[in-house]
C-alpha positions in Angstrom: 115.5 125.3 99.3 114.4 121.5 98.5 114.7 119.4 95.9 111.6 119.1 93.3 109.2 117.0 95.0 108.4 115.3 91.7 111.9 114.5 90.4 113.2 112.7 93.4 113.7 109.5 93.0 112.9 106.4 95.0 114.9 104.3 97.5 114.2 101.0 100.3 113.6 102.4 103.6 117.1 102.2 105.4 119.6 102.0 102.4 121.5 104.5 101.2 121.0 105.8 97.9 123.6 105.0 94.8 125.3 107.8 93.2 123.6 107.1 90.0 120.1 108.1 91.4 119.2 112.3 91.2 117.8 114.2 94.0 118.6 111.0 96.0 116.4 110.4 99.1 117.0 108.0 102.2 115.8 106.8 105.4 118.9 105.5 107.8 120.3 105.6 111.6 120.7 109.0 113.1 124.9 109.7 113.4 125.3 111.8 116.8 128.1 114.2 115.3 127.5 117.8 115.8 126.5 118.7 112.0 123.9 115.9 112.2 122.7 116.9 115.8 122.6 121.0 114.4 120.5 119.4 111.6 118.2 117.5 113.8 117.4 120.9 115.9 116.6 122.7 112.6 114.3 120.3 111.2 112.9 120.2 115.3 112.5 124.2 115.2 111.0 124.4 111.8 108.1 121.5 112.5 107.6 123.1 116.3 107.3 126.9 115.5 105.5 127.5 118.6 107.8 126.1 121.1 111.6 127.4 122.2 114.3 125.8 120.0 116.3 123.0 122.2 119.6 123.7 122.4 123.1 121.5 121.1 123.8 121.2 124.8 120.4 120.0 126.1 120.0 117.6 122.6 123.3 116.2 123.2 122.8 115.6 127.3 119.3 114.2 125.9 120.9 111.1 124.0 123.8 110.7 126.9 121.1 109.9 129.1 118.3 108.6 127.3 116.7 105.7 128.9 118.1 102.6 126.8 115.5 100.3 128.1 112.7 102.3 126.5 114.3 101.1 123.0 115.4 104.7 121.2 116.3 104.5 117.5 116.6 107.8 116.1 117.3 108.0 112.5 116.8 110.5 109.9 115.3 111.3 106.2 118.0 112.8 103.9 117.4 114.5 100.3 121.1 114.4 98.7 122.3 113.6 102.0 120.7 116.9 103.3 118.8 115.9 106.4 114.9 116.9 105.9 113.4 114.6 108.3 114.2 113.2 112.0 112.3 110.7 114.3 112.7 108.5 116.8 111.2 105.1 118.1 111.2 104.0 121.4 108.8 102.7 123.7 106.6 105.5 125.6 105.9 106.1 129.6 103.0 107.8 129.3 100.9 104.6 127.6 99.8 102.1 130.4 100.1 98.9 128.0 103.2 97.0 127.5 102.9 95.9 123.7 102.8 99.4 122.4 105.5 101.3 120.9 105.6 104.7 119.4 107.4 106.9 116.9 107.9 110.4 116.0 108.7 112.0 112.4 109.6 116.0 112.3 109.6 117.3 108.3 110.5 120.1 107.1 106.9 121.5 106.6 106.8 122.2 102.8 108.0 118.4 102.0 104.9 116.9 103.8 103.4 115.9 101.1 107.0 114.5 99.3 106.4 111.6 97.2 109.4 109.4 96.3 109.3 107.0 93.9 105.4 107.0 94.3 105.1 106.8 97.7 104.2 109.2 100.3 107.1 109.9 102.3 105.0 108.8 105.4 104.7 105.3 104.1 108.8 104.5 103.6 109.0 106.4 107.2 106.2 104.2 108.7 108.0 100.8 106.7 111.4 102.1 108.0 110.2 101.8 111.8 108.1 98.5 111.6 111.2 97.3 109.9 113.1 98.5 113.0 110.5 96.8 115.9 110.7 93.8 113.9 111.3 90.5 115.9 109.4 91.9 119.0 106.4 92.0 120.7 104.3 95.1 119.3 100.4 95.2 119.2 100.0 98.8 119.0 102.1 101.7 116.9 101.3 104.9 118.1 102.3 108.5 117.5 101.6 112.3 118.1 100.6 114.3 115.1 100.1 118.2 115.0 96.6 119.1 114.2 98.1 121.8 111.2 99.7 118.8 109.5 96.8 118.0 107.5 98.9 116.0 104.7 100.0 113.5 107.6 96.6 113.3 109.3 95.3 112.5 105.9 97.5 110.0 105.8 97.4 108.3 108.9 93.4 107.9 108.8 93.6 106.1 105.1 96.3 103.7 106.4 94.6 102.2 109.4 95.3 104.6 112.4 92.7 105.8 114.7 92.3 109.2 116.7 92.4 108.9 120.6 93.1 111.9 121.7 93.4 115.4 121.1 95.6 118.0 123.5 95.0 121.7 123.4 98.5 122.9 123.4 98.4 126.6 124.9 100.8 129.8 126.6 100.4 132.5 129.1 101.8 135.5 129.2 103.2 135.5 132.3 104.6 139.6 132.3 101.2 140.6 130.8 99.1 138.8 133.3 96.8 140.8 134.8 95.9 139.6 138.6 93.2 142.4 139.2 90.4 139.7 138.5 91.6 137.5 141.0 92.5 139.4 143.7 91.7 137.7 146.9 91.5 133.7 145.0 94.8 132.9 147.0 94.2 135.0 150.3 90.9 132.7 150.9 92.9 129.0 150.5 95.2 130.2 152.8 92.6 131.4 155.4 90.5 127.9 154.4 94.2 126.3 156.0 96.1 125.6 152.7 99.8 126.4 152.7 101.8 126.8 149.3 105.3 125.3 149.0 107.9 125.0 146.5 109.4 121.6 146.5 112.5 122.0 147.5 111.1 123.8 150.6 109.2 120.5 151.1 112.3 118.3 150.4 114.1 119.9 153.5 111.2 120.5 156.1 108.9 117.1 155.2 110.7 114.0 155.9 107.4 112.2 154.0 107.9 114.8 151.2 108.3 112.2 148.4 106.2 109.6 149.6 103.2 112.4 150.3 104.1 114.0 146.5 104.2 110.2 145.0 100.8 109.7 146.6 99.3 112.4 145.3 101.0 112.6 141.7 99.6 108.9 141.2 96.0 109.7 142.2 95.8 113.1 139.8 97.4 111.3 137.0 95.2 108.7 137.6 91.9 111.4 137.1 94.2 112.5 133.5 91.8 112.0 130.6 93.3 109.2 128.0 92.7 105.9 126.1 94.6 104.0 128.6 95.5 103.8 132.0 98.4 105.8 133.2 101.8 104.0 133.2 103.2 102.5 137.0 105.7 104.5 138.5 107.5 104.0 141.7 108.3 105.9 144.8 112.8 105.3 143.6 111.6 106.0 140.4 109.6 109.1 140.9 112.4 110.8 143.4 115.4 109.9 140.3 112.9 111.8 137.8 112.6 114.6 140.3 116.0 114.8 140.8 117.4 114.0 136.8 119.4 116.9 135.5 116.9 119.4 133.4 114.5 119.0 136.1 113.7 122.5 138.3 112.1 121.2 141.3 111.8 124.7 142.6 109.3 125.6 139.9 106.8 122.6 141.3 104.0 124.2 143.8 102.6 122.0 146.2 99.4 123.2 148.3 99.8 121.5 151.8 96.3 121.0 154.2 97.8 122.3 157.5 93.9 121.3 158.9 94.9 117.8 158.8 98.5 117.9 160.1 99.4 115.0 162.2 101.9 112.5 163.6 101.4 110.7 160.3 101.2 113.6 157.9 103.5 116.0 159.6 102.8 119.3 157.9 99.9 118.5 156.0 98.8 115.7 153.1 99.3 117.2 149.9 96.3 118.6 148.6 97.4 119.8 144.6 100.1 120.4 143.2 101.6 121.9 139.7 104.7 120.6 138.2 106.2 123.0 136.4 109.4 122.7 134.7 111.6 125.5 133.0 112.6 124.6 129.2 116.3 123.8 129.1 118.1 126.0 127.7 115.0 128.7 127.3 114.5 129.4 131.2 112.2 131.8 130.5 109.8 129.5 129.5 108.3 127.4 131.9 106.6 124.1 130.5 103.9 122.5 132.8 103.8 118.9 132.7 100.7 118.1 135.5 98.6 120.3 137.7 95.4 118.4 139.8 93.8 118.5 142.7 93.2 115.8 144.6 89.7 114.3 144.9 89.0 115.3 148.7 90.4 118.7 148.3 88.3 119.4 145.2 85.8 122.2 144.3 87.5 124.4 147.6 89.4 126.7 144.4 92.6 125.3 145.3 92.9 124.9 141.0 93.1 128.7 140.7 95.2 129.5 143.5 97.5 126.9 143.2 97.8 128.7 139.4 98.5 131.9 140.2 100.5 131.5 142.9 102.8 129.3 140.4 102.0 132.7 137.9 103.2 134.8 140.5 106.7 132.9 140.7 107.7 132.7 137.3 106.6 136.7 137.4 109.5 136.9 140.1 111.8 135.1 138.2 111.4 136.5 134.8 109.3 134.2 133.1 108.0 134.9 130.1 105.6 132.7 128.9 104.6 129.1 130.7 103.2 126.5 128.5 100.7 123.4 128.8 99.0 120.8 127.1 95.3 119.8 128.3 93.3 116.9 126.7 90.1 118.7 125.5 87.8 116.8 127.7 90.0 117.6 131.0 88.6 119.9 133.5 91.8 122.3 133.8 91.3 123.4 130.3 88.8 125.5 131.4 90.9 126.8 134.2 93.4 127.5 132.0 91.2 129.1 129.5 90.0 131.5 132.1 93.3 132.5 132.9 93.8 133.3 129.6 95.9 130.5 128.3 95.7 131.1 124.0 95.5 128.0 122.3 98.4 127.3 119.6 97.9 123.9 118.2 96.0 120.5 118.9 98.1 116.9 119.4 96.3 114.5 118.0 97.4 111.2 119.2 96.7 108.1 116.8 97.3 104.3 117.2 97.2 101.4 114.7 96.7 97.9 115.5 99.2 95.8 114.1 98.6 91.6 113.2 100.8 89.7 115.3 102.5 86.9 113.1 
């Protein structure tokens, strides 16, 4: 299906190959036509095995709305001018440091260890994007590796980068859950005072809805496990994510204390929440992106109930399987494990200083 790793030939990160040169390879700027875009999603579905292909729709509403002041530059790694490679560089939310930027490289699994001209493949893509953040402010290069990529971690530890993190990525079955073992988990939080609420039951009975869900979203993603501090978001900002197209607001389930409602609180602070998202164009597949509890409302088993009452929605609505990524150290791992989340794969996420000139 590929080309003979060991007869390709050798070309500068970023310029095309001449005609002259067998088995040509090349690294250049991503062109958003559909054959390129198909192409992107195969290489995306052959690297990600365990997750729901993205669609041509979602991909191509992805780049029409991509956030241009995060810097995105996707480009591609072509054999022949068959596209075996894809990434993206672009500066990342989730990183609470302002000289940092990240990239991502999918690969066709069987080329990961492609040399060309007698390089690794992973050192023209890694020249490729330093070539493209050249001119600005970068201390840090970071990116996300699969744990079952052991050319490319391999790689990354004998050229300078450094492991920070590792998520467990996991899945439920959501049809063959079995609630027997927890009968009664969400009868008690409700009889301790907790109510459970979609959001967009919130959104139309809780004036305070977003300011309460803002609140509470900063101080359990403050708790997350991670080398840095979580990334500042506002209140406007948090309500346009909530409200972006792809979002499903009515997946998120929000536990509300109705022993502390008030003239300031109205219904209730927000005690935990889960933000669960379907996957666009895979609805069956719910993704969560968050789940905490907040510190006063901890230890009360408002983690478990909160859980299967989201369980017990996506059951209603079809759901197949929901989806989640927990850093190993972080306490709703074990929830998760207990509910019988599997494990698929480990994230490793690496970072490599660079020398400021």
């Amino acid at each position: 299906m590929f080309p003979n790793r060991e007869t390709v030939s050798g070309a500068k990160p970023g310029r095309h190959v001449r005609k002259g040169d067998c088995m040509g390879f090349d690294i250049r700027e991503f062109e958003p036509i559909d054959e390129e875009c198909r192409a992107w999603l195969a290489v995306g579905a052959a690297y990600v095995p365990d997750r729901p292909p993205d669609t041509l729709a979602h991909f191509r509403a992805r780049l029409a709305t991509g956030s241009k002041d995060r810097f995105p530059h996707l480009f591609v790694a072509t054999m022949d001018t068959k596209v075996v490679g894809c990434g993206q560089v672009y500066k990342p939310t989730w990183i609470g440091i302002q000289d940092c930027m990240t990239y991502d490289f999918m690969l066709y699994p069987a080329l990961e260890n492609l040399m060309v001209g007698g390089q690794a493949i992973h050192s023209l893509v890694e020249a490729y994007v330093l070539k493209q953040i050249e001119g600005l402010e970068v201390g840090v290069l970071s990116l996300k590796v699969r744990d079952d990529r052991p050319v490319r971690v391999d790689w990354l530890e004998a050229n300078g980068y450094v492991c920070l993190q590792r998520d467990l990525n996991s899945a439920l079955d959501v049809q063959g859950f079995d609630f027997d073992p927890w009968v009664g988990r969400i009868q008690a939080a409700e009889e301790a005072g907790f109510a459970f609420h979609n959001l967009p039951s919130l959104m139309q009975n809780d004036p305070k809805w977003c300011f309460k869900l803002h609140r509470a979203w900063l101080e359990v993603d403050t708790d997350v496990p991670r080398p840095y501090g979580p990334p500042s978001i506002t209140e406007a900002d948090f309500d346009t994510m909530l409200r972006k197209s792809g979002a499903s607001p009515d997946t998120w389930m929000i536990a509300v204390d109705r022993t502390e409602s008030n003239e300031a609180e109205g219904c209730g602070p927000y005690a935990a929440f889960t933000a669960a998202n379907r996957i666009p164009g895979t609805p069956t597949v719910w993704d969560i992106r968050l789940t905490g509890v907040r510190r006063a409302w901890r230890r009360r088993g408002l983690a478990i109930a909160l859980k299967l009452k989201s369980i017990e929605q996506a059951r209603r609505e079809g759901a197949t399987m929901i989806v989640t990524g927990n850093e190993e150290r972080n306490p709703m791992l074990a929830i998760n494990q207990r509910l019988g989340f599997v494990p698929k794969v480990t994230i490793l996420q690496y970072e490599k200083r660079l020398v400021v000139s």
